[in-house]
C-alpha positions in Angstrom: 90.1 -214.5 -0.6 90.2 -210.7 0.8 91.9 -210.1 3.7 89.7 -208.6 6.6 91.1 -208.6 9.8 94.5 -208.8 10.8 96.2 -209.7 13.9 100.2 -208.7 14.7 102.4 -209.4 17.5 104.6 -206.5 18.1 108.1 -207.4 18.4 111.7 -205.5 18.0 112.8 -208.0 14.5 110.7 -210.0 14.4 107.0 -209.4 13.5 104.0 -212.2 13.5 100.8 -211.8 11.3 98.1 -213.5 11.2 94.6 -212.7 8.9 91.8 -214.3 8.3 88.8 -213.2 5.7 85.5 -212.7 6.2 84.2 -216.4 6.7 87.2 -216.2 9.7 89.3 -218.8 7.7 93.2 -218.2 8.0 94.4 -216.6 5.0 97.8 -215.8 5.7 100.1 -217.0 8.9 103.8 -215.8 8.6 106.7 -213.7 10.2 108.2 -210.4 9.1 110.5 -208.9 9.5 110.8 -205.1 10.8 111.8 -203.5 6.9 108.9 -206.0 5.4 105.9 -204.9 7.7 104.8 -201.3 6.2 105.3 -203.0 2.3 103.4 -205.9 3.6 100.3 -203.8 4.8 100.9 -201.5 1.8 100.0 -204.0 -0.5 96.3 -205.4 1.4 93.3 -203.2 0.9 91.9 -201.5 3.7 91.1 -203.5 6.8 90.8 -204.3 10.3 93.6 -204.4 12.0 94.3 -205.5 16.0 97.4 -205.1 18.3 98.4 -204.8 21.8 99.0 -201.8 23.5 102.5 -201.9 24.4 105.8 -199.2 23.7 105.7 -199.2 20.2 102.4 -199.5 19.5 101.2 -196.0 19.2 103.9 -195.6 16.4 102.9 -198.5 14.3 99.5 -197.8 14.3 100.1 -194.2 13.3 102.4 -195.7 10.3 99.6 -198.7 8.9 96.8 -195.9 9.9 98.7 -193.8 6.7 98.0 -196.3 4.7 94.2 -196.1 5.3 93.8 -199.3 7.4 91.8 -199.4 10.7 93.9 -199.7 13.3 93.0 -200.6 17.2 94.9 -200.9 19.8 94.0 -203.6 22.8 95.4 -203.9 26.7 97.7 -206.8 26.3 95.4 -207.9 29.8 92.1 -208.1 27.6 94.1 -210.3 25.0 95.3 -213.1 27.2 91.7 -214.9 27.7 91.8 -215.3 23.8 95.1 -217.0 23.5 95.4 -220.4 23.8 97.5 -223.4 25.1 100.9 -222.3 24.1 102.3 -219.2 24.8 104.1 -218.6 21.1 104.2 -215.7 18.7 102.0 -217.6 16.3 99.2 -218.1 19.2 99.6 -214.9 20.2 99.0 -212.9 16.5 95.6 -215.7 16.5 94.7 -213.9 19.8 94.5 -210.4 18.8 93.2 -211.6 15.8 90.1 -212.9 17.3 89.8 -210.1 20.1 90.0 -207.4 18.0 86.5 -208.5 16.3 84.8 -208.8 19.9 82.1 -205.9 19.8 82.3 -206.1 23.7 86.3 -205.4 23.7 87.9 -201.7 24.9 90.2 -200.2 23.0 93.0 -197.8 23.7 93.2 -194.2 21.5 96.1 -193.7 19.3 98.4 -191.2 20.2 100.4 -188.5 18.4 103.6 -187.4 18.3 102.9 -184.3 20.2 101.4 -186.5 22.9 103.9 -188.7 23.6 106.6 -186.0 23.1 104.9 -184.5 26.6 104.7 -188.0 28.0 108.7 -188.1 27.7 108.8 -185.2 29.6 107.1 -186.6 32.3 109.0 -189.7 32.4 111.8 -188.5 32.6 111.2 -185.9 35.2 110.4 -189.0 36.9 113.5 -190.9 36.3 115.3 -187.5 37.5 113.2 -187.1 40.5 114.2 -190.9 41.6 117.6 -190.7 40.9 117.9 -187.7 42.6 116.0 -189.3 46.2 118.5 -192.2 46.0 121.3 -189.6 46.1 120.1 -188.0 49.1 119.2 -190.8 50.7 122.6 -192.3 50.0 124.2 -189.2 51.5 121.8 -189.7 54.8 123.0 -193.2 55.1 126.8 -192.6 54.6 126.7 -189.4 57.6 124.6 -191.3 59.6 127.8 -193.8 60.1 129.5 -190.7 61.8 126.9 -189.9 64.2 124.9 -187.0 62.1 121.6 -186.9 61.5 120.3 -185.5 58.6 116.5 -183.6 58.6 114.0 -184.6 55.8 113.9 -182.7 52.7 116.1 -181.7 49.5 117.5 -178.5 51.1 118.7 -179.6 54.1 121.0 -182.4 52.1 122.4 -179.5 50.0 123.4 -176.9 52.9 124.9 -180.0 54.8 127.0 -181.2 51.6 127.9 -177.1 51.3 129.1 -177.4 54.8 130.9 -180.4 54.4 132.7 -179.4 51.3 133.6 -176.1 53.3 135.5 -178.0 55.7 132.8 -177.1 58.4 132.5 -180.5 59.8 135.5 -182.4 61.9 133.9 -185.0 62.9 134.0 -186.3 59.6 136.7 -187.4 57.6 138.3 -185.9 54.1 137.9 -188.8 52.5 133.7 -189.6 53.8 134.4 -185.1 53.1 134.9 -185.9 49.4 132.6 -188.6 48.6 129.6 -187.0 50.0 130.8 -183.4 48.2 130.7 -186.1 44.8 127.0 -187.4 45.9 126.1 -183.7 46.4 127.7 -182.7 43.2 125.6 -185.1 41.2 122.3 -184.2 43.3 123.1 -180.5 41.5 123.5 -181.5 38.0 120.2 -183.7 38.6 118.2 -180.8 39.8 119.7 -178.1 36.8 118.1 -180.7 34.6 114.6 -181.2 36.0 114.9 -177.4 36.5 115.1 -177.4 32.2 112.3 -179.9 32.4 109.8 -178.3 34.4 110.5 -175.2 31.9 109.6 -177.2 29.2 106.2 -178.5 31.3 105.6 -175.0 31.9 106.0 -174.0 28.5 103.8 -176.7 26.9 101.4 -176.1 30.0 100.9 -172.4 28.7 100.2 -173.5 25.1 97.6 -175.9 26.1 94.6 -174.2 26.8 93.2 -178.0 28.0 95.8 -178.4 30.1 95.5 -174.7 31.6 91.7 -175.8 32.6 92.4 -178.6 34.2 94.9 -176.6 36.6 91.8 -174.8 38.2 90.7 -177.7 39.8 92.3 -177.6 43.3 95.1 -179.8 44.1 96.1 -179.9 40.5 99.1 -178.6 39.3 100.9 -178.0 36.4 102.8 -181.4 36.4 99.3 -183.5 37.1 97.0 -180.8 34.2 99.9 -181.3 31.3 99.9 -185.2 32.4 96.2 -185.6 31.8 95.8 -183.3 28.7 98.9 -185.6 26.9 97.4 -189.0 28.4 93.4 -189.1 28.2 92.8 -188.1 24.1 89.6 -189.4 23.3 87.2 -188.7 27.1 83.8 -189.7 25.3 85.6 -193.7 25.4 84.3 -193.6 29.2 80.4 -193.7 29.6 80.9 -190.8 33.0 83.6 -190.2 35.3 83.0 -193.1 37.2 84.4 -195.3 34.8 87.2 -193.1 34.1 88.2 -193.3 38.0 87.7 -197.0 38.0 90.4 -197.2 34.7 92.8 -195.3 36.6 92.5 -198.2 39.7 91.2 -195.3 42.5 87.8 -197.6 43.2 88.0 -201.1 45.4 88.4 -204.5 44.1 84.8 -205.9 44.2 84.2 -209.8 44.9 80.9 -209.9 44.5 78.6 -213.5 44.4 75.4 -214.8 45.8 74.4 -211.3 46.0 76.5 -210.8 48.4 78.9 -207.1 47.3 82.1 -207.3 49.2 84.9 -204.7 48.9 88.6 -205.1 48.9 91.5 -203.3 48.7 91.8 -200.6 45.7 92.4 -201.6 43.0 95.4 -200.0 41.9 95.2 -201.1 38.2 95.5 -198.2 35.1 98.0 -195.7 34.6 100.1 -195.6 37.8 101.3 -192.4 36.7 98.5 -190.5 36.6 96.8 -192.3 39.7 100.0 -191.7 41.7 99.8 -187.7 40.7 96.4 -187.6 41.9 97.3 -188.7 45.1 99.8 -186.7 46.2 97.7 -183.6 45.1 95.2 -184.8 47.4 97.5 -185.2 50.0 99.1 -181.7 49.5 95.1 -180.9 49.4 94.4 -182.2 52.7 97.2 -181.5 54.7 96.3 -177.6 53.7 93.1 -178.5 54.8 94.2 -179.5 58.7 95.6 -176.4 58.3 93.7 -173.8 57.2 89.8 -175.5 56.8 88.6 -172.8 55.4 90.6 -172.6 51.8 89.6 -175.8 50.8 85.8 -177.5 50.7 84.2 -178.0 53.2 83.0 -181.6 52.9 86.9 -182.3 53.3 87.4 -181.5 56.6 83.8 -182.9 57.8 85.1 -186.1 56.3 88.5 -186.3 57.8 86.6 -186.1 61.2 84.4 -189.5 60.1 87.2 -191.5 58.1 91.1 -191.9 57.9 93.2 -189.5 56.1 94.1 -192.2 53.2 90.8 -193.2 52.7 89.6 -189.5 52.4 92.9 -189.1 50.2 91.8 -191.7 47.4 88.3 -190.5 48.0 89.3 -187.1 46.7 91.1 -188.4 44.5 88.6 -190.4 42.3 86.2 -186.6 42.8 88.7 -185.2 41.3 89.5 -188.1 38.6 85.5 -187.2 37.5 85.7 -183.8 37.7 88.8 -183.8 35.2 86.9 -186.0 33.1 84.1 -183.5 32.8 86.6 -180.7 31.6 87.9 -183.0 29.1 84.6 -184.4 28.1 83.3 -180.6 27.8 86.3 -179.0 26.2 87.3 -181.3 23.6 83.7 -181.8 22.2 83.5 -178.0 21.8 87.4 -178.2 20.4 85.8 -180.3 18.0 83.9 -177.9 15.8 87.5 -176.0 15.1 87.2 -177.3 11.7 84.9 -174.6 11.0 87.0 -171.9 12.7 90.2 -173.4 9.9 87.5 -173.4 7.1 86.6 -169.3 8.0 90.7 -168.6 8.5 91.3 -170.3 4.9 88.8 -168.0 3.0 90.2 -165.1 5.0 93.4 -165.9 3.7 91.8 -166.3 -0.5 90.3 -163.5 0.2 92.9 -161.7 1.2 95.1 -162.1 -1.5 92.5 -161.2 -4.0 92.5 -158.0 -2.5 95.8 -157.3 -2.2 96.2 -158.4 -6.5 93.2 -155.8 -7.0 95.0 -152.8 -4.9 98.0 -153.2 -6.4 96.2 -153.5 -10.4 93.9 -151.0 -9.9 94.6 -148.6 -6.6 92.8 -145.6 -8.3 89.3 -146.9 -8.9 86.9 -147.3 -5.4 83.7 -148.1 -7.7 85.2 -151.9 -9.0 83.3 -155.0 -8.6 86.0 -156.2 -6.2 84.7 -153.9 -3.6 82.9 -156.7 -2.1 85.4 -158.8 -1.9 87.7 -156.0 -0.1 84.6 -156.0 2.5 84.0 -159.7 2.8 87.8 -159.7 3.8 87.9 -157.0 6.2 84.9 -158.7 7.8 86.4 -162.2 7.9 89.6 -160.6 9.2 87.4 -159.2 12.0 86.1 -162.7 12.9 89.3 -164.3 12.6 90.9 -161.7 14.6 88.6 -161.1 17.1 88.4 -165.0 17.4 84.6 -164.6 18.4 82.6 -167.8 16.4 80.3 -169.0 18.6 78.5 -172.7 18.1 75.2 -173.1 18.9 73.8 -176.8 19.8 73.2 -176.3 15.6 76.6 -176.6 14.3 75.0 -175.4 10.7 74.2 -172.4 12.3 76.9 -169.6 13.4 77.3 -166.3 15.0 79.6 -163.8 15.9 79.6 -163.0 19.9 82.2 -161.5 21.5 83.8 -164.0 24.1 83.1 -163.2 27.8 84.3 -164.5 31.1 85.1 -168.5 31.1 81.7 -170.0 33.4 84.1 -173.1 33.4 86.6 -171.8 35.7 85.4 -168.8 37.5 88.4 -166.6 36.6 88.6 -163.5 34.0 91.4 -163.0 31.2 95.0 -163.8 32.4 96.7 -160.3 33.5 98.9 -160.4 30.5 96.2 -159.3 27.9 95.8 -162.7 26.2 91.8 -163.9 25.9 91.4 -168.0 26.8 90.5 -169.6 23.8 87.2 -171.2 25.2 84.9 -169.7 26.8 81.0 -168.9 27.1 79.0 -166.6 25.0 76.2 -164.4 25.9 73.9 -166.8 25.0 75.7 -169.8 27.2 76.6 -171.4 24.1 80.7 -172.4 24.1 82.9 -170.1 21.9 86.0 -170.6 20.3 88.4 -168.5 18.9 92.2 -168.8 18.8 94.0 -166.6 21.5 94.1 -163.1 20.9 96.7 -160.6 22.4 95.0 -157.4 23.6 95.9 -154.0 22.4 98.5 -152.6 24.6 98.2 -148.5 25.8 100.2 -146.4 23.5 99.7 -143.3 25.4 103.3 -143.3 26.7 105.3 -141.0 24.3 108.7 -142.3 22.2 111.1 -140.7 24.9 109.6 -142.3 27.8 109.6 -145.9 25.9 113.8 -145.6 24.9 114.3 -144.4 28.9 112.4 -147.5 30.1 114.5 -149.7 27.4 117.8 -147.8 28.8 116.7 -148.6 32.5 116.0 -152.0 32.0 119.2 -152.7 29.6 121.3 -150.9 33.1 119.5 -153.2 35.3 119.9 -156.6 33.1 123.5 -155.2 33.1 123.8 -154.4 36.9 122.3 -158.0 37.6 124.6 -159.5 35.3 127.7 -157.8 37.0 126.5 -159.0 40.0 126.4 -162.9 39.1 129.0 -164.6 40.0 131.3 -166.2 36.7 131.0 -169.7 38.1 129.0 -171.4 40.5 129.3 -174.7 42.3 126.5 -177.3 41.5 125.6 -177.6 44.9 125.1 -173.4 45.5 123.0 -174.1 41.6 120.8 -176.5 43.1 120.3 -174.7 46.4 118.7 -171.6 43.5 117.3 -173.9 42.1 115.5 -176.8 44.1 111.8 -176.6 45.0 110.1 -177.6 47.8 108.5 -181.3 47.7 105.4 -180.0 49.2 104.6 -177.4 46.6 101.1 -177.9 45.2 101.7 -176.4 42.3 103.8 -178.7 40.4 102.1 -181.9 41.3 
């Protein structure tokens, strides 16, 4: 019988399958091990197969996906009400064998290589981040034993541990002296490497024209955009932004019966990651808002006055949960007609080389057939330069409109010449092009260009004079740290 669906417990040796056909009889129940799985599935035609989201699961279904199978990954949570009395491997392949045929079940999006290379980032600017408030807190414990008293905050750890290791500080001994100059000197080499890090965020933050979006939505920052754009893939999964809130566990726990609605508690179930980055924007949001009411909406401040300032934080935070959803929603659907935009690029390409082989065969005569070619390329290079193909709600039908302010956002062209890649046309209709650098003035002459060059070299030469040869971890971090109540990295 053919094989139709497939079931397989994820495992780091030791892999169970179990497949059934398309009656639902068993047609093969066995272990594998981890060199036998991709022959195994190499060898079945193409079917349905189910497994649990889990840490290497994205991997294996990218691998069995090559092969032209169907692969769907389930929360391990909406697995469990299948499995039954046993709790073995072979019970457990049956389970997501079964729920990965129920039309009812939700399924978690596959993600790339590209995705979850930004996701390390962020976990391990988490790790760093943790290791790095156990330090200090570690040095605020060990001082408070000799009577000092350390204020909150990063900085204030660092110039204490400077003071200490500069022997400004009797009261304490050289010994408690050299242990707390050790903490301080780890604290350092913790911060130079989130400091690579949040490069690296910032880098991938710049390329992402998704994540740059998101970033205009207040209380969002850098950290909390490239976090969403590597996390949510595939928005249209979620009916509205309601349900997107509720999967990241920022709406309460109903217990609902007789008619009777009762809220609890949030719920506090999703991505903690994400729901925890959320929060502490809103909390950076708000506490600006006690400040200064009016740079922020003003529905926050009339709310603080009627509720308390967690509830109006989580509050915010599921607005802004739905509001990112929208920009997601909106951006990738229009991201999705790029195949057209690669289809136009490709015949520019063809086209240019047939003009290039014709100048160089025949430069002398104007009047050749190939003429039109020679224009059909000069006006596909236009498009694919200019990056101006706007879609229409027709996708079959396509213009050229040159790409005006993003409606999205509210803000014009960064300062440093380079068009957004989405925006609106004239007619409203979304646009898409690739990002274009604008022509820079060439009025300055050759002489004035070489001085500026020669200034500049001087100055990178004056500064680098001026820099001291070595520097202490603890002066590095001091540079370096940030404060914890900057809005725009969370």
């Amino acid at each position: 019988m053919e094989i139709t669906t497939v079931g397989i417990d994820l495992a780091k040796s030791i892999f169970q399958v179990h497949a059934v056909n398309a009656a639902g009889q068993v047609v093969v129940r066995k272990s594998l091990r981890r060199a036998q799985v991709v022959p195994f599935f190499a060898k079945l035609s193409r079917c349905l197969v189910g497994m649990e989201a889990c840490g290497t699961s994205h991997h294996w279904a990218r691998e069995l996906m090559k092969l032209g199978h169907d692969v769907r990954l389930m929360p391990p949570a909406y697995v469990k009400p299948y499995v039954k009395r046993g709790k073995t491997d072979a019970n457990d392949a049956a389970a997501i064998c079964e729920a990965v045929t129920r039309p009812s079940m939700r399924f978690v999006p596959v993600k790339s290589t590209e995705q979850q290379a930004a996701l390390a980032l962020h976990r391990t600017r988490d790790l760093l981040v943790k290791q790095r408030t156990q330090l200090v807190n570690m040095i605020r414990g060990l001082l408070a034993e000799f009577g000092i008293e350390m204020a909150r905050g990063l900085r204030h750890a660092l110039e204490l541990a400077a003071r200490l290791s500069a022997g400004d500080a009797a009261e304490v001994p050289p010994l408690a002296q050299r242990v707390v100059t050790g903490l301080a000197d780890q604290i350092g080499a913790v911060q130079i490497q989130l400091t690579r890090l949040e490069k690296e965020l910032l880098a991938w933050h710049r390329d992402s024209d998704l994540s740059q979006r998101l970033a205009t939505i207040p209380g969002v920052g850098i950290v909390s955009a490239t976090a969403l754009a590597a996390s949510v893939s595939e928005p249209e999964r979620f009916r509205s932004g309601r349900q997107f809130a509720a999967s990241l566990g920022l709406t309460p726990l109903q217990n609902c019966s007789g008619g009777k609605e009762r809220l609890g508690r949030i719920l506090r179930m999703g991505d903690r990651y994400l729901r925890r980055l959320l929060v502490v924007g809103m909390t950076s949001l708000i506490r600006r808002a006690k400040a200064t009411p009016t740079s922020v909406d003003p529905r926050l401040p009339a709310l603080l006055q009627r509720k308390p300032v967690r509830v109006v934080t989580v509050a915010a935070a599921n607005r802004t949960a739905r509001v990112a959803w929208a920009i997601l929603r909106q951006l990738l659907r229009a991201l999705g007609h790029a195949g057209l935009i690669s289809a136009l690029r490709t015949v520019d390409q063809s086209l240019r080389c047939q003009a290039t082989t014709h100048a160089k065969g025949n430069r002398q005569s104007r009047n050749s057939p190939d003429v039109t070619s020679t224009a059909m390329t000069s006006r596909c290079s236009m498009i694919a330069a200019r990056g101006t193909v706007s879609m229409g709600r027709d996708q079959d039908r396509c213009s050229t409109q040159p790409l005006c302010r993003s409606k999205l956002d509210g803000s014009r062209a960064h300062s440093t010449g380079v068009r957004t890649k989405v925006g609106l046309s004239r007619t409203g209709h979304m646009a898409l092009g690739h990002a274009v650098r604008a022509p820079q003035p060439t009025s300055r002459s050759a002489s004035s260009r070489h001085a500026s060059r020669a200034a500049c070299a001087s100055t990178s030469s004056e500064r680098s004079a001026l820099t001291p040869a070595r520097r202490s971890p603890i002066s590095i971090a001091l540079s370096t740290s940030r404060s914890c109540a900057d809005a725009s990295w969370r």
